[in-house]
py3Dmol code that shows the C-alpha trace and the ligand (Angstrom):
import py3Dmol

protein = """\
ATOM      1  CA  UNK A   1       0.000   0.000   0.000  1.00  0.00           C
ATOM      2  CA  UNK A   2       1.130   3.342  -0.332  1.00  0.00           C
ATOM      3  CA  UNK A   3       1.100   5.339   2.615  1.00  0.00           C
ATOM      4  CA  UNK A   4       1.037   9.304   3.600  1.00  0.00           C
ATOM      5  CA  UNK A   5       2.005   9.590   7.719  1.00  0.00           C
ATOM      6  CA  UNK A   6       1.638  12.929   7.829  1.00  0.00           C
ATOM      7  CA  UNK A   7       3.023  14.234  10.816  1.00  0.00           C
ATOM      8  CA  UNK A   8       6.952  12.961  11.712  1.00  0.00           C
ATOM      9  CA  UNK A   9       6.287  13.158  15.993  1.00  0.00           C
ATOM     10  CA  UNK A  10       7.014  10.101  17.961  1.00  0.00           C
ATOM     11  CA  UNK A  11       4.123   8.500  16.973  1.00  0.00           C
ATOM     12  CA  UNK A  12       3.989   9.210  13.355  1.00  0.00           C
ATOM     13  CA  UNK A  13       7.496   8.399  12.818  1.00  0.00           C
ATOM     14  CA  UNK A  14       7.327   4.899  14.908  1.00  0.00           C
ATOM     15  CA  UNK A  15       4.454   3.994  12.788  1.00  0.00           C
ATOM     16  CA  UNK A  16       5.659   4.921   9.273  1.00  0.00           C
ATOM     17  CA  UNK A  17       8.544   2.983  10.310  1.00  0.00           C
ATOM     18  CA  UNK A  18       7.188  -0.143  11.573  1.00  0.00           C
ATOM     19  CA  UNK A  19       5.030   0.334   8.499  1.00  0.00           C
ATOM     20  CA  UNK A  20       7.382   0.741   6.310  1.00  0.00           C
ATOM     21  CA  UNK A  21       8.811  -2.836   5.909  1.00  0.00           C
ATOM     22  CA  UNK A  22       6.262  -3.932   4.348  1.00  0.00           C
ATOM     23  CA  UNK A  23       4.682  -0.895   2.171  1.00  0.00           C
ATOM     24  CA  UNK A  24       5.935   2.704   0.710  1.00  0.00           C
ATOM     25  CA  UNK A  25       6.153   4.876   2.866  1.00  0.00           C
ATOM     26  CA  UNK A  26       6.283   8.580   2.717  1.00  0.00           C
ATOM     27  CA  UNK A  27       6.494  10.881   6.167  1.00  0.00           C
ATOM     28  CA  UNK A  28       6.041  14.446   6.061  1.00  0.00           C
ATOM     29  CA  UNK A  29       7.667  16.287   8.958  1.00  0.00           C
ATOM     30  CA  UNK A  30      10.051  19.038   9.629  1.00  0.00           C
ATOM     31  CA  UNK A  31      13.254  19.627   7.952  1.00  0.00           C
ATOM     32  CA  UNK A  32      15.607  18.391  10.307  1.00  0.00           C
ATOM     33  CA  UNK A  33      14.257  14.792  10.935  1.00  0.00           C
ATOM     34  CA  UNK A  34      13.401  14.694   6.947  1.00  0.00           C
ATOM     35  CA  UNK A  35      17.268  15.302   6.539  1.00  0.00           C
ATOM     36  CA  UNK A  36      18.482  13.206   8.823  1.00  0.00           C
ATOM     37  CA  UNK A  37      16.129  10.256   7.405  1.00  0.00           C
ATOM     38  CA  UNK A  38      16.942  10.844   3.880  1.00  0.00           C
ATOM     39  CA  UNK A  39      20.624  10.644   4.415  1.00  0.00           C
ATOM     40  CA  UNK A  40      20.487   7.514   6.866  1.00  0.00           C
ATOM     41  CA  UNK A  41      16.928   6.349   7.163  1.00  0.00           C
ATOM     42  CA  UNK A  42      15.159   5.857  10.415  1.00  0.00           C
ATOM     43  CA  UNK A  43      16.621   4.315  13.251  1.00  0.00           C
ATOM     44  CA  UNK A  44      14.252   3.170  15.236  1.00  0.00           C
ATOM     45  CA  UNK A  45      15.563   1.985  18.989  1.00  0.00           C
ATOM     46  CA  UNK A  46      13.925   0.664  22.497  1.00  0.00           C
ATOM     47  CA  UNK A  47      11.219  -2.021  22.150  1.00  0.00           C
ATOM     48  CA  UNK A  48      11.821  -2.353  18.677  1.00  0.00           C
ATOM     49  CA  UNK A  49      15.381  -2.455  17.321  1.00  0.00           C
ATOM     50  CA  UNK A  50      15.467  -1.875  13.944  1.00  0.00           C
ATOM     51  CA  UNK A  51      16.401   1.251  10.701  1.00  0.00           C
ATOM     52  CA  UNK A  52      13.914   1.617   8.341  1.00  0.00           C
ATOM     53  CA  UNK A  53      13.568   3.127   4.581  1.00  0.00           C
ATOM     54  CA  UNK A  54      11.149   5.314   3.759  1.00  0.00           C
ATOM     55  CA  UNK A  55      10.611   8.570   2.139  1.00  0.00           C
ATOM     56  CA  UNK A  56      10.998  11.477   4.329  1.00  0.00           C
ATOM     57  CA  UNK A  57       9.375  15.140   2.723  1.00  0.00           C
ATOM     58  CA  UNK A  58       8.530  18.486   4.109  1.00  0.00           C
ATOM     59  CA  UNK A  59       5.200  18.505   1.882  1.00  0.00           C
ATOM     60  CA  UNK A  60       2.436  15.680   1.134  1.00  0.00           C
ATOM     61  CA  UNK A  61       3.432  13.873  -1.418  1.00  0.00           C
ATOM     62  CA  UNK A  62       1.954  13.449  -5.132  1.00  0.00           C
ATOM     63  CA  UNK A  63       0.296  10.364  -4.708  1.00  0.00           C
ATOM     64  CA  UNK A  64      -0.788   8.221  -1.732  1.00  0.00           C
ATOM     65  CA  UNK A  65      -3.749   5.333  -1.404  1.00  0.00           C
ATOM     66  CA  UNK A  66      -3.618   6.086   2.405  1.00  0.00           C
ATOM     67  CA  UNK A  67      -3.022   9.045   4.469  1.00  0.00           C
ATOM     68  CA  UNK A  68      -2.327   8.301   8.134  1.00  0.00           C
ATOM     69  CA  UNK A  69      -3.047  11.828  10.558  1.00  0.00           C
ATOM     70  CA  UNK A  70      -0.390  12.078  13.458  1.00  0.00           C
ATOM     71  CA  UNK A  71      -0.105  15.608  13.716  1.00  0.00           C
ATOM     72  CA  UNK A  72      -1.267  17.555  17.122  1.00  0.00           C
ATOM     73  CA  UNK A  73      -4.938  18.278  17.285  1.00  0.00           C
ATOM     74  CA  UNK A  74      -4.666  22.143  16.989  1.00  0.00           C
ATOM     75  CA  UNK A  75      -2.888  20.592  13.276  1.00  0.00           C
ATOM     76  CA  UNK A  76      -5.768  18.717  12.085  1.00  0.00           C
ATOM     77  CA  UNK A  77      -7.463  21.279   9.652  1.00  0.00           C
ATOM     78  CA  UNK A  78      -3.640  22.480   8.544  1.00  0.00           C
ATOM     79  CA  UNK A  79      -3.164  18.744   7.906  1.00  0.00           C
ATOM     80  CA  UNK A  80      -6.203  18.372   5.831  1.00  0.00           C
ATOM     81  CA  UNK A  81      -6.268  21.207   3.573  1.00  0.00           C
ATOM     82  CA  UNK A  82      -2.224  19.605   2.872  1.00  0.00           C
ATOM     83  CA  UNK A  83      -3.963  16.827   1.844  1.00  0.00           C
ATOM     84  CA  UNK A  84      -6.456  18.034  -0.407  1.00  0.00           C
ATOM     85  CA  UNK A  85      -4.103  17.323  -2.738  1.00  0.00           C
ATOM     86  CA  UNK A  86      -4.029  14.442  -2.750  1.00  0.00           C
ATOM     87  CA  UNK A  87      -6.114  11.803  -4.650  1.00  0.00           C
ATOM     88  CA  UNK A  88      -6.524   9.234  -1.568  1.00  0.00           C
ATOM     89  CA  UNK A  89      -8.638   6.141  -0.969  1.00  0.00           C
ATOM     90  CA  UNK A  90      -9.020   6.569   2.839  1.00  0.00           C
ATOM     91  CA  UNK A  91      -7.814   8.528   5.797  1.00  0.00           C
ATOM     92  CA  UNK A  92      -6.292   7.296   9.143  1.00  0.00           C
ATOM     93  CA  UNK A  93      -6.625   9.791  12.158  1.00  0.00           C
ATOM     94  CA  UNK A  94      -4.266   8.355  15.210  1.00  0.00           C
ATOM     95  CA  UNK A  95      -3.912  11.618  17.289  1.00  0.00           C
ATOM     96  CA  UNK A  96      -5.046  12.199  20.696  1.00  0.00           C
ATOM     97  CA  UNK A  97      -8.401  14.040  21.965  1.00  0.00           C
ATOM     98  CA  UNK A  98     -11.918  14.421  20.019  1.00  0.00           C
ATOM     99  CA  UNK A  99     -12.987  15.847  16.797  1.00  0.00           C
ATOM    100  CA  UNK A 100     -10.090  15.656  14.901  1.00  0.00           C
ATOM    101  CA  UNK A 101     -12.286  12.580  12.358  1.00  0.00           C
ATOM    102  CA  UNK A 102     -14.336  15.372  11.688  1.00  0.00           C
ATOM    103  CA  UNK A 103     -12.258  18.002  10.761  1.00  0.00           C
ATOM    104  CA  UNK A 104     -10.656  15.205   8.282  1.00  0.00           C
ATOM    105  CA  UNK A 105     -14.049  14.769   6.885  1.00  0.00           C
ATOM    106  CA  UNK A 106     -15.078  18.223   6.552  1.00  0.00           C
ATOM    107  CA  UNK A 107     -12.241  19.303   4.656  1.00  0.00           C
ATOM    108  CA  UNK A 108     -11.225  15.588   2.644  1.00  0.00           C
ATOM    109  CA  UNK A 109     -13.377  13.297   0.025  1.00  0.00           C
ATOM    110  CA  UNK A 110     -11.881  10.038   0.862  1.00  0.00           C
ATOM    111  CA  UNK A 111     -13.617   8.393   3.845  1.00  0.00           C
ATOM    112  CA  UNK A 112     -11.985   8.540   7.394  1.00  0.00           C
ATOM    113  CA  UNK A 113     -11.492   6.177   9.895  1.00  0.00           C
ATOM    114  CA  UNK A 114     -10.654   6.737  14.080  1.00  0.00           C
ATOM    115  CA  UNK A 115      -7.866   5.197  15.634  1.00  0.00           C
ATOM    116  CA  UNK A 116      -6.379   5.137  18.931  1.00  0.00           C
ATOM    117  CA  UNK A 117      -2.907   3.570  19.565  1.00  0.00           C
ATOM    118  CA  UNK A 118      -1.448   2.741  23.165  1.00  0.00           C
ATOM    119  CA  UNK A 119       2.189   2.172  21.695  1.00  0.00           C
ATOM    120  CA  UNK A 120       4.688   4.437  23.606  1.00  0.00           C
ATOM    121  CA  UNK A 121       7.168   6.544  21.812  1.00  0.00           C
ATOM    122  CA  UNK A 122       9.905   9.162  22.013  1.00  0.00           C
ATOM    123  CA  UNK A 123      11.621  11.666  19.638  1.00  0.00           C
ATOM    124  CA  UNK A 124      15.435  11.414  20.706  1.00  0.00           C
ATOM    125  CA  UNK A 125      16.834  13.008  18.046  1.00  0.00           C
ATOM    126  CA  UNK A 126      16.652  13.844  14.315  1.00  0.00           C
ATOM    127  CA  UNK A 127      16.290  10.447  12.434  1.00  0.00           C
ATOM    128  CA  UNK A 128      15.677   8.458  15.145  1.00  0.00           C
ATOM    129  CA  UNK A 129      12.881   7.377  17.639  1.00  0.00           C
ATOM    130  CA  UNK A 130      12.726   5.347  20.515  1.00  0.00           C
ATOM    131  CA  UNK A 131      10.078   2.695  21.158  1.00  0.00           C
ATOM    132  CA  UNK A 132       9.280   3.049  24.488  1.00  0.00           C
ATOM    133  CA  UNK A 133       6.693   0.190  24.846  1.00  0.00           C
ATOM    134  CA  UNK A 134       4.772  -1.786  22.703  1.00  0.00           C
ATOM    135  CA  UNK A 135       0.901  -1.488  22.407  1.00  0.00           C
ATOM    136  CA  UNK A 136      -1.757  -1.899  19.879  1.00  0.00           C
ATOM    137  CA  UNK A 137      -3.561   0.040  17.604  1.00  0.00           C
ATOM    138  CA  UNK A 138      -7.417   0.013  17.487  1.00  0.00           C
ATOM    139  CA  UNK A 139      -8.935   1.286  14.212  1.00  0.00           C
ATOM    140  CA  UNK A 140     -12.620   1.550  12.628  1.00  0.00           C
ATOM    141  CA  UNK A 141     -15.099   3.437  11.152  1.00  0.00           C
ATOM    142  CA  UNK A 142     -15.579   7.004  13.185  1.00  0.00           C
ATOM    143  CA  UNK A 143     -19.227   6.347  14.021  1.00  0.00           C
ATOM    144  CA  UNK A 144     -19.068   2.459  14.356  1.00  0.00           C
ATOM    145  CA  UNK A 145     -19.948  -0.534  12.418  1.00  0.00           C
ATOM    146  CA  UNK A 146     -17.791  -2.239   9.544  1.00  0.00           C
ATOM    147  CA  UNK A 147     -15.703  -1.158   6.091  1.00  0.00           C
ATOM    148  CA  UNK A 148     -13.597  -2.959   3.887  1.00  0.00           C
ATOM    149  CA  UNK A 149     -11.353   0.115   3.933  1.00  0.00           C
ATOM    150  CA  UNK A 150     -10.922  -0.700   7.738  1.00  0.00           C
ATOM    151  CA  UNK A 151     -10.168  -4.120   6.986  1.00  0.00           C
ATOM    152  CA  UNK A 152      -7.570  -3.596   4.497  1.00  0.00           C
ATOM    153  CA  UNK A 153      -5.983  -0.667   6.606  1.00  0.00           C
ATOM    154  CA  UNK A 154      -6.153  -3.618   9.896  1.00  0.00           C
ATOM    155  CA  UNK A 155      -4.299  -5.948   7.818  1.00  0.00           C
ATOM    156  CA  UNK A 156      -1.887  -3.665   6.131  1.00  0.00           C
ATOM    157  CA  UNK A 157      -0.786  -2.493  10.110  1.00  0.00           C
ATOM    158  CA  UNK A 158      -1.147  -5.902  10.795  1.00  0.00           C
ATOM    159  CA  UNK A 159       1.200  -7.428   8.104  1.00  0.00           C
ATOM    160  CA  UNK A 160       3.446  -4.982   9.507  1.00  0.00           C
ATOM    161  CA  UNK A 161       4.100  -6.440  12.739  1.00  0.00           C
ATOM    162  CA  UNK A 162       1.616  -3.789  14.348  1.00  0.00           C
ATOM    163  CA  UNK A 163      -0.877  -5.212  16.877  1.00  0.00           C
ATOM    164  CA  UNK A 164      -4.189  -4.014  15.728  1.00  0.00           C
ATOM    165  CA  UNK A 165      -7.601  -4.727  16.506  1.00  0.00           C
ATOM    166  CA  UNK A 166     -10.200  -3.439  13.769  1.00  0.00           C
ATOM    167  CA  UNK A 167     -13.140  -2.378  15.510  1.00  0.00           C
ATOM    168  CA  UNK A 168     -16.539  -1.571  15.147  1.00  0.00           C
ATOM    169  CA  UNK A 169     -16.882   0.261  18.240  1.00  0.00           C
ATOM    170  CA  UNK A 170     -14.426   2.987  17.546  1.00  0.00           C
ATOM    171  CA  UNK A 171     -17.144   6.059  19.468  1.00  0.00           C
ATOM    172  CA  UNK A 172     -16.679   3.611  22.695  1.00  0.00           C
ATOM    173  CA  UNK A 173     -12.911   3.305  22.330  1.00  0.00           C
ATOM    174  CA  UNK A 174     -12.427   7.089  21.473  1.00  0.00           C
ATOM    175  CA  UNK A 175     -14.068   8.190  24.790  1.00  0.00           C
ATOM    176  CA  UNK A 176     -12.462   5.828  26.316  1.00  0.00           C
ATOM    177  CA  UNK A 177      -8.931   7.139  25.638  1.00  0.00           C
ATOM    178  CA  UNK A 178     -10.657  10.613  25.958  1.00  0.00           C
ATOM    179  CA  UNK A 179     -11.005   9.728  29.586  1.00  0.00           C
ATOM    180  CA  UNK A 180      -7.527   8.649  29.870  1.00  0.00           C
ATOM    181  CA  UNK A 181      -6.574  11.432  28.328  1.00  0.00           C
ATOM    182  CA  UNK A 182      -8.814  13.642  30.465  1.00  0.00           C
ATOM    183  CA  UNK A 183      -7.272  11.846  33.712  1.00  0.00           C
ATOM    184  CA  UNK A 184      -3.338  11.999  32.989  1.00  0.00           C
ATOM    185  CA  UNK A 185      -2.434  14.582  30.557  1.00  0.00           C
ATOM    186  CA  UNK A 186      -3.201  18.067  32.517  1.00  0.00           C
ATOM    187  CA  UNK A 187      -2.695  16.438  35.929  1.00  0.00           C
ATOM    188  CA  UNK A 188       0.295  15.186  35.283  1.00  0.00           C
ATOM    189  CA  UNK A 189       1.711  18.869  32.827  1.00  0.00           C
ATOM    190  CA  UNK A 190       0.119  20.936  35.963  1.00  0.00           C
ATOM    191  CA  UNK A 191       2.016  18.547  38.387  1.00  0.00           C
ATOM    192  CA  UNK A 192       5.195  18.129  36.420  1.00  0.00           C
ATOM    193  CA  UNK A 193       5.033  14.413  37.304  1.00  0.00           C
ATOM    194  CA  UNK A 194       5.238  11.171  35.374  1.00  0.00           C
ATOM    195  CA  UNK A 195       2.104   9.339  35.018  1.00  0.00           C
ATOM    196  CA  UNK A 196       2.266   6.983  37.519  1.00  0.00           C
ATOM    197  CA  UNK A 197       2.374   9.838  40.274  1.00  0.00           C
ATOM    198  CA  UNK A 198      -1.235  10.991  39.862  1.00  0.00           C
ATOM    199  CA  UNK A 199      -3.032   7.733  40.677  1.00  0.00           C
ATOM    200  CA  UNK A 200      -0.698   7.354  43.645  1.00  0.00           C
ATOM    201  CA  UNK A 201      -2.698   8.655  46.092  1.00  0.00           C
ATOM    202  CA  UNK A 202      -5.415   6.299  47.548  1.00  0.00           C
ATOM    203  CA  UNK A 203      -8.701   7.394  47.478  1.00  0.00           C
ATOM    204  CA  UNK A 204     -10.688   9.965  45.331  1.00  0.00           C
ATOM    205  CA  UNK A 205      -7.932  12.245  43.153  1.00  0.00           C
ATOM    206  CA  UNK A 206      -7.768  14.616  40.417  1.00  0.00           C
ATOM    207  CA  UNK A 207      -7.075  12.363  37.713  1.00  0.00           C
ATOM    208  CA  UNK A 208      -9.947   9.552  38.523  1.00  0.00           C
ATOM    209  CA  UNK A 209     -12.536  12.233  38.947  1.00  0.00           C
ATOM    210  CA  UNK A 210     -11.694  13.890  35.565  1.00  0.00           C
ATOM    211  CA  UNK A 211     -12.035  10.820  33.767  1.00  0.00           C
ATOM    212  CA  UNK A 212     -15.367   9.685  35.383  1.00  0.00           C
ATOM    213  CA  UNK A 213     -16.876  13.450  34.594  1.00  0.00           C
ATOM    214  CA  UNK A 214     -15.573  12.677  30.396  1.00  0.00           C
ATOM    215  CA  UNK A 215     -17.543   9.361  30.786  1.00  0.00           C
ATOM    216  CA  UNK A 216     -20.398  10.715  32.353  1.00  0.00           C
ATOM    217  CA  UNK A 217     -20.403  13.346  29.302  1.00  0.00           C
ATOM    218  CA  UNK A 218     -19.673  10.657  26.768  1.00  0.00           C
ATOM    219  CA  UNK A 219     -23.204   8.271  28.135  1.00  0.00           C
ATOM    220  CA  UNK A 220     -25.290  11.486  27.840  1.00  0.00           C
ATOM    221  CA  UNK A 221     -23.991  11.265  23.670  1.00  0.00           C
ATOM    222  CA  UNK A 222     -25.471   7.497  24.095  1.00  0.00           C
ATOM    223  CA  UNK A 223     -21.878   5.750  24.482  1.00  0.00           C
ATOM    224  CA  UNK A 224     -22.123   3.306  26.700  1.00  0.00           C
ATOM    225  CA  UNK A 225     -19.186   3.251  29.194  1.00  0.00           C
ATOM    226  CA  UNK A 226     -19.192   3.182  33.160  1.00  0.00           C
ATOM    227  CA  UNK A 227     -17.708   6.042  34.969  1.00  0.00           C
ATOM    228  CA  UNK A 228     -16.207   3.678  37.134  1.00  0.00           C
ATOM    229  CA  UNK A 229     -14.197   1.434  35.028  1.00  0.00           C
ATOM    230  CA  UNK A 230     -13.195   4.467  33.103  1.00  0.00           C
ATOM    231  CA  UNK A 231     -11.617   5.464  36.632  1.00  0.00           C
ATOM    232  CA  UNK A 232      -9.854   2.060  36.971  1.00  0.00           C
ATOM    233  CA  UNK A 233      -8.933   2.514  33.107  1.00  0.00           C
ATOM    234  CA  UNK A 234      -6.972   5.532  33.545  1.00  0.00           C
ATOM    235  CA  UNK A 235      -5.513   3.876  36.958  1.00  0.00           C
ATOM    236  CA  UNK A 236      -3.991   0.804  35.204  1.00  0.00           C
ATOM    237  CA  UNK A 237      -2.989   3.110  32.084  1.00  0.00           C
ATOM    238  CA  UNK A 238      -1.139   5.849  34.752  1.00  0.00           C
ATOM    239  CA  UNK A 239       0.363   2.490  36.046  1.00  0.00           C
ATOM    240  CA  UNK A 240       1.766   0.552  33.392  1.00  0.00           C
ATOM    241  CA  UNK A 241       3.072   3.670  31.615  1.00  0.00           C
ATOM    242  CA  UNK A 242       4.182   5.419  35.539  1.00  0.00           C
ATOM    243  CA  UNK A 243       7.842   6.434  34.616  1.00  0.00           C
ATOM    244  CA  UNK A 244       6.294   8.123  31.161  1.00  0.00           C
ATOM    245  CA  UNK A 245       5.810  11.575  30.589  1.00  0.00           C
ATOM    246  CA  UNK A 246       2.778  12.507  29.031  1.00  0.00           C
ATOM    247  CA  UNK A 247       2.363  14.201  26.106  1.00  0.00           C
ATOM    248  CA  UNK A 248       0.993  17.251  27.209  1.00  0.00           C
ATOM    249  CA  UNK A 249       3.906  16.971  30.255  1.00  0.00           C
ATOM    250  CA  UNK A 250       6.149  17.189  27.313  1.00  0.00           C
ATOM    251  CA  UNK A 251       4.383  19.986  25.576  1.00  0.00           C
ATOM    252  CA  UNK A 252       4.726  22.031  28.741  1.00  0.00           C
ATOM    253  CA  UNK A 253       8.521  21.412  29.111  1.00  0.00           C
ATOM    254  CA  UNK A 254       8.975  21.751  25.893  1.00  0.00           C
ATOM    255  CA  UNK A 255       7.245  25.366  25.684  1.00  0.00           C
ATOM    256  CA  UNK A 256       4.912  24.515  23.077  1.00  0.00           C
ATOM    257  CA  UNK A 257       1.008  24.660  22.839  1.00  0.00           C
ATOM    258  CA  UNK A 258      -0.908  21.822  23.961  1.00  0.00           C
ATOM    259  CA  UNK A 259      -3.840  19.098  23.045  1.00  0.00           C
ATOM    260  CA  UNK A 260      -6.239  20.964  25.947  1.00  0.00           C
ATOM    261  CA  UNK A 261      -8.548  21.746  23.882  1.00  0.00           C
ATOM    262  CA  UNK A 262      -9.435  18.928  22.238  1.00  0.00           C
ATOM    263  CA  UNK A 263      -8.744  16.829  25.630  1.00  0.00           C
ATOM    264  CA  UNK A 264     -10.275  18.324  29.216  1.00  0.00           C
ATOM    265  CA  UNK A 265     -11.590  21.636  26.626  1.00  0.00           C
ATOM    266  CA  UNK A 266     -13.739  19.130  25.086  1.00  0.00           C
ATOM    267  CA  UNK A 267     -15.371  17.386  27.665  1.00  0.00           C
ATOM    268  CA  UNK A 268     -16.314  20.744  28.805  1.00  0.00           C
ATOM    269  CA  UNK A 269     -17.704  21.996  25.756  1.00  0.00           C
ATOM    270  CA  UNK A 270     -19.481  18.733  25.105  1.00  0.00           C
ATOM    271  CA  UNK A 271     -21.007  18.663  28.735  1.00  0.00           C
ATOM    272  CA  UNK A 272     -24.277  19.871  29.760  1.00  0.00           C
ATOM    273  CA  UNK A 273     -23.659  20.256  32.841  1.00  0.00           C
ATOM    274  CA  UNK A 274     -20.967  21.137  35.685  1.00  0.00           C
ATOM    275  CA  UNK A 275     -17.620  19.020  34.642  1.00  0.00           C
ATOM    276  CA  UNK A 276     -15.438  20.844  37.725  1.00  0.00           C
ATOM    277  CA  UNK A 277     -12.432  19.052  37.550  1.00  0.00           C
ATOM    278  CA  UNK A 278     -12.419  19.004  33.938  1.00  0.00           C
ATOM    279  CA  UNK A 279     -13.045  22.977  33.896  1.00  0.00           C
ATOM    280  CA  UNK A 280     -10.251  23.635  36.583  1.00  0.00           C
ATOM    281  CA  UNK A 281      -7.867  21.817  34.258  1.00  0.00           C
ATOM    282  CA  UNK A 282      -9.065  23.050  31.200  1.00  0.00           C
ATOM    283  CA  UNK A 283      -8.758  26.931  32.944  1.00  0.00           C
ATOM    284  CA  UNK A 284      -4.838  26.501  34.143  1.00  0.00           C
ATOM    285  CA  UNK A 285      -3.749  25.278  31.028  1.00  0.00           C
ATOM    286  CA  UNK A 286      -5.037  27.526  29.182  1.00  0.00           C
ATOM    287  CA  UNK A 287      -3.476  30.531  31.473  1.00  0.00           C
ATOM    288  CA  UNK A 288      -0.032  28.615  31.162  1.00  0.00           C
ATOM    289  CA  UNK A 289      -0.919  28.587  27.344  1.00  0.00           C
ATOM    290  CA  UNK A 290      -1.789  32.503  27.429  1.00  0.00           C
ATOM    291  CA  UNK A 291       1.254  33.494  29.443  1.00  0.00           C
ATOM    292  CA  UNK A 292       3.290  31.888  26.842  1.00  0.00           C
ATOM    293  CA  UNK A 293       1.832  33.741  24.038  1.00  0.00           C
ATOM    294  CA  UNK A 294       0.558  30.275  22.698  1.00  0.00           C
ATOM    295  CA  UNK A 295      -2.884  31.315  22.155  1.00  0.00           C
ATOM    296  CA  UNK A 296      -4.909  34.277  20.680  1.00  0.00           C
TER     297      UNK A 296
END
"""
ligand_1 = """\
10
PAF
O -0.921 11.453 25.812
C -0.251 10.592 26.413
O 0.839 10.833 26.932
C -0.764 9.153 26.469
O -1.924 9.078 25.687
C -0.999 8.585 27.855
C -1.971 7.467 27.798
C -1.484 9.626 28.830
C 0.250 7.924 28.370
O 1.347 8.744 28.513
"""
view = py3Dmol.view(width=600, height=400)
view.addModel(protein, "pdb")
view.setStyle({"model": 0}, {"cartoon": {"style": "trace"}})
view.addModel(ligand_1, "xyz")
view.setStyle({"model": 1}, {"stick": {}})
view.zoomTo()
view.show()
């Protein structure tokens, strides 16, 4: 197949690259990484050991049957506008918070499917990422049911070595991760902590209560999900990935804008009714963002 990944992050550059043994790849990114990768490749290192070949560009490409969306949420309608461009047969979003599917669809012909993926990764340096632990990818029409596009996107991920489900209860599995989301990412960019730190405390915490208020906002949209095991969700998440930074942790330290907004901002908006943990979070972000001259 030949696959777009547009967006060269951790996860977009893991993924072309573990995709890339078996089909041609082409990642757009910034110039530094796209050098680095055209005159050595990528070397990818951690929990999978291996250099892969694969076109690295700056701009989408002329032709692509598949266009895979890793870029940050705040990217999304950039991203698809690039891609208008391009004559494709389907669309892949695998980025973090809500909406992003239909920003792709507004904007984009082909149809678009959701993904989340739980596989850890790290930007080291140019030209190279680091695996930091291996997960799966869960993929499937944006409002549910089957495709054949899904199917041959599954197997092409699959036939890659990528553990992928292809599912036809992506809403469920997107508000899932929202609540995980909604749980670690502020708490833990607020707290400058690693995951595991803000599920350590026993009882009732930030983190738990966030998530059960984004599942409580995603039943009233008719997904069915229980506040409670979205709690113990984001508990075993915050657990098995404790030493990890989180993304938006890493936005923070990094200076840069963050995924608030379509994370702990989106439960908010989405809610019809108080959300007070979500709000709280959603509030000092968005002053850190401000104070940075991030946002307008
Ligand atoms: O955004 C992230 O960092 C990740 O989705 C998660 C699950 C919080 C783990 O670090």
């Amino acid at each position: 197949m030949e696959i777009c990944v547009f967006g060269a992050g951790s996860l977009g550059s893991l993924v072309g690259g573990l995709l890339a043994d078996n089909h041609q790849v082409t990642l757009v990114g910034r110039q530094p990484h796209v050098d680095a990768i055209e005159a050595d490749g990528l070397a990818i290192t951690g929990a999978v050991d291996r250099s892969a070949t694969l076109n690295a560009v700056t701009t989408v490409p002329a032709t692509a049957e598949l266009a895979i969306v890793t870029v940050k949420s705040f990217d999304t309608e950039a991203a698809a506008q690039a891609l208008q461009a391009v004559e494709l047969d389907g669309v892949l979003s695998l980025q973090n918070g809500m909406g992003n599917e239909e920003q792709l669809a507004a904007e984009l012909a082909a149809p678009v499917l959701a993904g989340t993926a739980t596989y850890g990764a790290h930007r080291t340096e140019p030209g190279t990422v680091e695996c930091t632990g291996l997960g799966e990818v869960v993929l499937g029409p944006t409002d549910g049911g089957k495709s054949t596009l899904a199917d041959s996107v599954g197997k092409a991920f699959t036939e890659s070595g990528i553990e992928t489900t292809v599912s036809a209860e992506m809403p469920r599995y997107l508000w899932e991760k929202l609540a995980v989301n909604a749980g670690i990412n502020a708490a833990t960019a607020l707290a400058r902590v690693p995951n595991g730190a803000v599920v350590e405390t026993p009882g009732e915490d930030v983190a738990r209560h966030a998530a059960r208020e984004a599942v409580q906002t995603g039943r009233k949209q008719g997904v069915s999900l229980e506040p409670a095991d979205a709690a113990q969700t984001t508990v075993s998440v915050a657990a098995s990935t404790a030493r990890n930074r989180s993304s938006m942790l890493q936005d923070i330290e990094s200076g840069s804008r963050t995924e608030i907004d379509a994370i702990n901002g989106y439960v908010v908006e989405q809610a019809n009714r108080p959300v007070p943990v979500n709000e709280t979070l959603t509030g000092l972000i968005k002053t850190w963002e401000k104070e940075n001259d991030l946002r307008l």
